[in-house]
C-alpha positions in Angstrom: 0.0 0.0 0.0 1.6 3.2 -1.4 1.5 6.0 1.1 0.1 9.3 0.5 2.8 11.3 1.0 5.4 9.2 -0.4 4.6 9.4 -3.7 6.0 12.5 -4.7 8.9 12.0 -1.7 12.2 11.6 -2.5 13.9 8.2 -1.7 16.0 9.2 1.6 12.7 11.2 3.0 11.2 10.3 6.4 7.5 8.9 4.3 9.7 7.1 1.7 9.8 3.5 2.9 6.9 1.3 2.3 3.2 1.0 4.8 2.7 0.2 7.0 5.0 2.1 9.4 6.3 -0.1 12.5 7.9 2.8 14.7 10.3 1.1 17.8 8.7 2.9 21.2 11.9 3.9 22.8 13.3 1.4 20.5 13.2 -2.3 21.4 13.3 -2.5 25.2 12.2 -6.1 26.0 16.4 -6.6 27.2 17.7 -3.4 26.7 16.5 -0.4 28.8 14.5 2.0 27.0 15.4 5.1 24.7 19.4 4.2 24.7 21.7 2.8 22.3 21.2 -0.9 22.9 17.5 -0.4 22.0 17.6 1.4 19.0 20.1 -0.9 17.5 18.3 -4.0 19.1 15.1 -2.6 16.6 17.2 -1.3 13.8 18.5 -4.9 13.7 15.3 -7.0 13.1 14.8 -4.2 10.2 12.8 -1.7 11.7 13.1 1.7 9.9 11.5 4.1 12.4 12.7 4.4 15.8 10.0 6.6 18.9 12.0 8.5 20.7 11.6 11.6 23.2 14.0 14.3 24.3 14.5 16.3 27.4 17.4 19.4 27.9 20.3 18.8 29.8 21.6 21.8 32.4 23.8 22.6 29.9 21.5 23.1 27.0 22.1 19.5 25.1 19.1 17.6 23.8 18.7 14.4 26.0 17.3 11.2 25.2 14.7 10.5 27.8 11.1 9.9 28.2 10.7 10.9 32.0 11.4 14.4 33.4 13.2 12.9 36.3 15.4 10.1 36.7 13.2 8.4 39.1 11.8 5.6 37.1 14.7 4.7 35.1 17.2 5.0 37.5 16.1 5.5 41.0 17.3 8.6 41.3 15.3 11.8 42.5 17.0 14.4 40.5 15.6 16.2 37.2 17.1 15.6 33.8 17.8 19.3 33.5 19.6 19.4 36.9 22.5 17.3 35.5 24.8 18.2 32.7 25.6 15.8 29.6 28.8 14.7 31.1 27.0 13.6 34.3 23.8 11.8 32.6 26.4 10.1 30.6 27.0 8.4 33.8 24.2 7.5 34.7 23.7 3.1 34.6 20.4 2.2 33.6 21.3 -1.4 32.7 22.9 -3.5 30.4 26.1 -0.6 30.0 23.9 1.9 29.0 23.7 5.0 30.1 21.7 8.6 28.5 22.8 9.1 24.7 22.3 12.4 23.2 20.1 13.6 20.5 23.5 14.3 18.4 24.9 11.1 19.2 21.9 8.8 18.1 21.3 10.3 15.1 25.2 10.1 14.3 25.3 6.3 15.1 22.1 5.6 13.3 22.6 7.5 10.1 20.0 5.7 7.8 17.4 5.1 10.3 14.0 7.7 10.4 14.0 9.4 13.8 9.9 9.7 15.0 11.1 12.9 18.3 8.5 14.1 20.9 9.8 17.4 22.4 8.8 17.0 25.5 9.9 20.0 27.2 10.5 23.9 25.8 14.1 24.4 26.9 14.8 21.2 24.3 13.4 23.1 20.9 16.6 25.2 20.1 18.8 21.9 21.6 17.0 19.5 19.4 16.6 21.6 16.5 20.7 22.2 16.9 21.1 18.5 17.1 18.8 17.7 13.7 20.8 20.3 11.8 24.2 19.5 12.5 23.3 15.4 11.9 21.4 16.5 8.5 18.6 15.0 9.1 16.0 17.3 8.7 14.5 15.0 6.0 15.0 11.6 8.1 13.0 13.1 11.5 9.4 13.7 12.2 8.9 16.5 15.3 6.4 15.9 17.6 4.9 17.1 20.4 1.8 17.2 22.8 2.4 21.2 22.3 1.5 23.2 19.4 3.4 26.0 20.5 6.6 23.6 21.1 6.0 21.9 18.2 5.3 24.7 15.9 8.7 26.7 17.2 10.5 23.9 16.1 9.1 23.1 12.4 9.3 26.9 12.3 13.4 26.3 12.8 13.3 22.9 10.4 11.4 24.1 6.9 10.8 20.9 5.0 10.8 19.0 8.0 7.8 16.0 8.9 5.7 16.7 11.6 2.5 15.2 13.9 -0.4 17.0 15.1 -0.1 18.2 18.9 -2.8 17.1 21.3 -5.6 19.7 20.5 -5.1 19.5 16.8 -5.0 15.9 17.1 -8.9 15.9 19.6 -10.3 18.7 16.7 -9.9 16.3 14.0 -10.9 13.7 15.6 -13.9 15.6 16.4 -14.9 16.2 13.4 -13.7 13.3 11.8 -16.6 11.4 13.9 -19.2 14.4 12.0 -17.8 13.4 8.7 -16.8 16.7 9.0 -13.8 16.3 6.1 -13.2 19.9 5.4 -12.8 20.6 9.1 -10.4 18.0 9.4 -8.2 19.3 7.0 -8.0 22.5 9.0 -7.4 20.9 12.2 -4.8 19.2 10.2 -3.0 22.2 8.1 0.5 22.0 8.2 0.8 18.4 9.6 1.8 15.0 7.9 0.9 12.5 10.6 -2.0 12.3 13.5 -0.6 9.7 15.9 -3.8 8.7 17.9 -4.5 6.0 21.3 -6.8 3.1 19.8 -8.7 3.8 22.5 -8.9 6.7 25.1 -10.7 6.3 29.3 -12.5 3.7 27.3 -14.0 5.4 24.6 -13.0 3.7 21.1 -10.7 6.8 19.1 -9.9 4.5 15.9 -12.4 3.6 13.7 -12.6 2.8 9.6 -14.8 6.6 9.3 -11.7 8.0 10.9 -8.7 6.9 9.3 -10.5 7.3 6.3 -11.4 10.6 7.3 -8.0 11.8 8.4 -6.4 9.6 4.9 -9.3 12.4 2.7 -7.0 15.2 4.6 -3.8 14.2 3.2 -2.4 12.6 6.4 -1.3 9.4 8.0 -2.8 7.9 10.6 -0.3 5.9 13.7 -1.7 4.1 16.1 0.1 3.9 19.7 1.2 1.9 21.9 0.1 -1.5 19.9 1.8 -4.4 21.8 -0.5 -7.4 20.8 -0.7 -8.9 17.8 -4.6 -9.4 17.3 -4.8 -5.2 18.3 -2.3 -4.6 15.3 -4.1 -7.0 12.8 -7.3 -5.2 13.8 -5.7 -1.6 13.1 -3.9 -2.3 10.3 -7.4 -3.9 8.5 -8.7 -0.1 9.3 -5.9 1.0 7.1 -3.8 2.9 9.7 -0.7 3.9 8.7 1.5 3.0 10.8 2.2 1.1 15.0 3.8 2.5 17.5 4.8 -0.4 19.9 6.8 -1.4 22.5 7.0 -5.1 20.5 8.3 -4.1 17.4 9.5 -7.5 16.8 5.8 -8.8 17.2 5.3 -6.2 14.4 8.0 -6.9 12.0 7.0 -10.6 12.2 3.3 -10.1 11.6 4.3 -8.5 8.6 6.8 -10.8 7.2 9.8 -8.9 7.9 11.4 -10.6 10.6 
């Protein structure tokens, strides 16, 4: 299935490869702790081509790799990412020898695979945007962000760059979407390649046929997050959503004969 955007795409563009999309949440953490090195080349090696990843600042301005606002989770610790410096998050163990990557250093060691970034804080837009610049790999990211604002000051920075709708854009079209409301879509949607959507949301069903065919009317893809069983991912990709963003990327690949 040829995707929308892709047709007119150049072959090294971040819609070129083939639907559906499998994007690696945080890479592939089942023994490799999330969003480091080990887990973006444990997905990148079963053939994945899109790696979910999120990015925090450091105290001394460099984009982070890290889900979590504080190392609490990951590492036990009680401290902010933006209370410690690059050098020190570097030091950090989180498991297996891994330890906090930067932006500029995953998209250096990975310089063929497509980059799918949430911005997850404002003090990382100017880091982040630094970070895709200097790799050259404006055409190999997509920004994202639950902000508009955040996410808008960074395509601002990036022209040509791929981007997702932010939350509110994201509930408008949706909205519409379930009044067949088309045109409205489309302006919930200007500017945007992607709407990455929950299946289902405090129980309420979000992905339905009307709505990825709505959203596919507007021009833009639809992703489903976070798939992680195999019957949920047959059922979403029979609705024609673009692409899965899952924590079982392997699951994924194999379902769809690329394993």
């Amino acid at each position: 299935m040829p995707s929308r955007r892709s047709r007119g795409a150049s072959d090294d563009s971040f819609f070129s490869p083939e639907l559906p999309r499998v994007l690696a949440h945080r890479g592939l953490a089942i023994e490799a702790p999330e969003n480091t090195m080990l887990a973006f080349l444990k997905a990148l090696s079963i053939g994945v081509e899109y790696i979910e990843t999120d990015v925090h600042a450091s105290h001394d301005g460099v984009a982070v790799v890290a889900h979590d606002e504080t190392l609490s989770r990951v590492a036990g610790r009680q401290v902010r990412v933006d209370q410690l410096t690059m050098a020190e998050l570097r030091r950090v163990t989180l498991g297996e020898g891994q330890s906090f990557p930067s932006l500029a250093e995953v998209l250096d060691a990975f310089p063929t695979a497509r980059f799918n970034i949430d911005l997850k804080s404002d003090d990382v837009v100017e880091p982040a945007v630094k970070a895709i610049r200097d790799a050259g790999a404006v055409n190999r990211v997509l920004v994202a962000s639950f902000s508009d604002r955040r996410r808008k000051a960074a395509v601002d920075l990036l022209p040509g760059v791929a981007t997702s709708a932010s939350r509110r854009a994201s509930g408008r079209a949706v909205a519409a979407a379930r009044l067949g409301a088309v045109a409205a879509v489309r302006t919930a949607l200007r500017g945007v390649d992607a709407v990455q959507l929950p299946e289902k949301f405090r129980g309420a069903r979000i992905i339905t046929p009307r709505l990825v065919s709505a959203m596919h009317s507007a021009g833009v893809e639809v992703h489903a997050w976070t798939i992680n069983d195999v019957p949920s991912m047959e059922r979403l990709l029979a609705m024609g959503v673009d692409g899965l963003v899952t924590d079982r990327a392997d699951l994924a690949q194999e379902l769809l004969g690329r394993d």
